[in-house]
Structures are given as structure tokens and as C-alpha cells.
C-alpha positions in Angstrom: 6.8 12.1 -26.8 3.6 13.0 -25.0 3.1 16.7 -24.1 3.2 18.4 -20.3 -0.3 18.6 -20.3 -1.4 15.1 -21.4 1.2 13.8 -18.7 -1.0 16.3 -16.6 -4.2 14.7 -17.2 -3.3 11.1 -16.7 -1.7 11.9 -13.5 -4.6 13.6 -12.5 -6.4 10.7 -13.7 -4.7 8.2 -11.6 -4.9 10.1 -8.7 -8.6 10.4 -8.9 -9.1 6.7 -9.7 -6.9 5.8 -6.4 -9.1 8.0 -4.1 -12.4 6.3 -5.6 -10.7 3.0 -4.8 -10.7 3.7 -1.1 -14.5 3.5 -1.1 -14.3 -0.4 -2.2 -12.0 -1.5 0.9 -13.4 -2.7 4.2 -10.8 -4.5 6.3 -11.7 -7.6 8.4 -9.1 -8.8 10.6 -9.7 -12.1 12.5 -7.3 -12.4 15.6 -7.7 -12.5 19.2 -8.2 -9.6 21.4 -8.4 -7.3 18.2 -4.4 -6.9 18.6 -3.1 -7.1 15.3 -0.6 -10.3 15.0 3.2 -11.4 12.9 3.4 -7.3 12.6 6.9 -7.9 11.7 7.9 -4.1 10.3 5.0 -1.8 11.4 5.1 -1.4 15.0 3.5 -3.4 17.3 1.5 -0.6 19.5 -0.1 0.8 16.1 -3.8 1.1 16.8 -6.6 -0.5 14.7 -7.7 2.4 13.2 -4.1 3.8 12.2 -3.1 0.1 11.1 -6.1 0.2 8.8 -5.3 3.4 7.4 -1.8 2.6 6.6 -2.9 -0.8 4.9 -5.5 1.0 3.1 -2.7 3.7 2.1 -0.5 0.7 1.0 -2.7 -1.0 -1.3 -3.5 2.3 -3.0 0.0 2.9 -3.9 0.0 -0.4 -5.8 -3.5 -0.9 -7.2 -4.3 -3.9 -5.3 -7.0 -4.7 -2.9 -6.7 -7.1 0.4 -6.8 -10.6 -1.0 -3.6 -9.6 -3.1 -1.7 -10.2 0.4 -3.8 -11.5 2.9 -5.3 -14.9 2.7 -9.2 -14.6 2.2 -10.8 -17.3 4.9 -14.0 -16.1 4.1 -15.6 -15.3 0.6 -17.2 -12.1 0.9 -20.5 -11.5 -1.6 -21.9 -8.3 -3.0 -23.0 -7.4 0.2 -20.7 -8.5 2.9 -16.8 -8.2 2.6 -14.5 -10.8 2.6 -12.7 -11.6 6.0 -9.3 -12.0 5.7 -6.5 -13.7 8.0 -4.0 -10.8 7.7 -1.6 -12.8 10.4 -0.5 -15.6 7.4 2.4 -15.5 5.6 1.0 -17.9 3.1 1.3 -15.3 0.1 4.0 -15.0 -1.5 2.8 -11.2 -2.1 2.9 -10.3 1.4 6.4 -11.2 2.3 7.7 -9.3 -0.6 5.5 -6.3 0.6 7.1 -6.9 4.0 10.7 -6.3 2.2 9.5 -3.5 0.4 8.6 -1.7 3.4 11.8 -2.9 5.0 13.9 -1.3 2.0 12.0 2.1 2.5 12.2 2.2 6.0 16.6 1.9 5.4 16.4 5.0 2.1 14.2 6.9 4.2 16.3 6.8 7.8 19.9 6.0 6.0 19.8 8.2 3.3 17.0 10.6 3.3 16.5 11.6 7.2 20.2 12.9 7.4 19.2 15.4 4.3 15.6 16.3 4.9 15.7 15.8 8.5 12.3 15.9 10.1 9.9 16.9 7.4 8.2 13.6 7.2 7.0 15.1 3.6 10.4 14.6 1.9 10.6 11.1 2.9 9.8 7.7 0.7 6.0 5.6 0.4 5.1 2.9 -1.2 3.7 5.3 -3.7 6.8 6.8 -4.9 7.7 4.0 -7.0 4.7 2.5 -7.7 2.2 5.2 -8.3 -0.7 3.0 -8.0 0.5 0.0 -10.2 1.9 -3.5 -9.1 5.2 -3.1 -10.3 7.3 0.3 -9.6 6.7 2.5 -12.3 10.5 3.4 -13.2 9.6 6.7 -15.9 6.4 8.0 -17.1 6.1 6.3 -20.6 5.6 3.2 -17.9 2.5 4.5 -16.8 1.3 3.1 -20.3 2.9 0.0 -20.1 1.1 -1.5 -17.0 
């Protein structure tokens, strides 16, 4: 069994690595009018800026980058990022991530909302489960496994 503080330090650990991380995304979008298309479970109005945000904030929780759900239409090279058609539903990826969010949306305003109420910090991310890794991290000998 691993002592308080090594569980410490690798949490710490992860955490640091995921805000490094957030340097190495740059978002392309290709669609028309720069309105964001097939948003099927984020809202429709969401701005650009707070779109990007959340998608950056999404692929941090899991440890992936953009091309893990978004079809790359465009190879990017070590100078130019990759542009990506974020409308498709050709990955497989992306509808399960569509489902995920659905799931948290219903624990968070079924369950959770009538207990915490407003405080928005009490409610369910992405991050929760996952913790940075692909698959949801169910106890903290996991962290290991992945």
C-alpha cells in the first residue's frame, strides 16, 4: 500500500503534467460563419472562445488531444497545427464523449443539484472519473495501471 504522501506527489504530478498539456493545443474549427455545428449537448449560443475552453478542459480530463475525436482534414507539421472538422461524427470516440457528457449532465442535475444546489463546485466534470486518463480511473492504485 503506497503511503499519503507518495499518493500526494503523483497527484501533484498529474496535475502539473495536465496544465503543461494546455500549451500543446491549438483548436482549428472549419465551418461556416465561425458558428460551431452538430453541437448536440453543449449549447448552441456558446461562444468561440468559451467552446474552445471547454473542449480544451475536456481533453485534459482524459489525456487526449483533438484528433482523438475530431477528424483531422488537414495534417498539421511542427509548425502549423492540424485543422480539424469538429462537425463529423465519423469517430467513434466522439459519440461516446457525446454520451459521457450526456450521463454527467443527468448525475449532476438529477442527483447532485437537489443536494448541493447552486454551488457549481460540488457538481460532476469529465475529470472526476477520469483524472487525466482515457478510461475512468475507478481507485487510486488505477492511476498505475493506465
Amino acid at each position: 500500500m503506497m503511503s499519503i504522501k507518495i499518493r500526494k506527489i503523483i497527484l501533484i504530478a498529474i496535475v502539473l503534467g495536465t496544465l503543461l498539456m494546455i500549451e500543446s493545443f491549438n483548436w482549428q474549427i472549419v465551418e461556416s460563419n465561425n458558428k460551431a455545428k452538430n453541437l448536440q449537448v453543449i449549447y448552441q449560443d456558446i461562444s468561440d472562445k468559451e467552446l474552445m475552453a471547454d473542449m480544451k478542459t475536456i481533453s485534459l480530463s482524459i489525456g487526449v488531444q483533438c484528433g482523438y475525436c475530431h477528424v483531422v482534414i488537414k495534417e498539421g507539421s511542427e509548425d502549423i497545427e492540424p485543422i480539424y472538422d469538429a462537425a463529423s461524427d465519423e469517430k467513434q470516440n466522439k459519440l461516446i464523449a457525446r454520451n459521457m457528457m450526456k450521463m454527467t449532465n443527468l448525475i449532476n442535475t438529477d442527483y447532485l443539484a437537489p443536494i448541493v444546489g447552486d454551488n457549481k463546485n460540488h457538481l460532476i466534470t469529465c475529470v472526476t472519473c477520469h483524472m487525466g486518463h482515457i478510461k475512468p480511473v475507478s481507485n487510486i492504485d488505477s492511476l498505475f495501471i493506465h
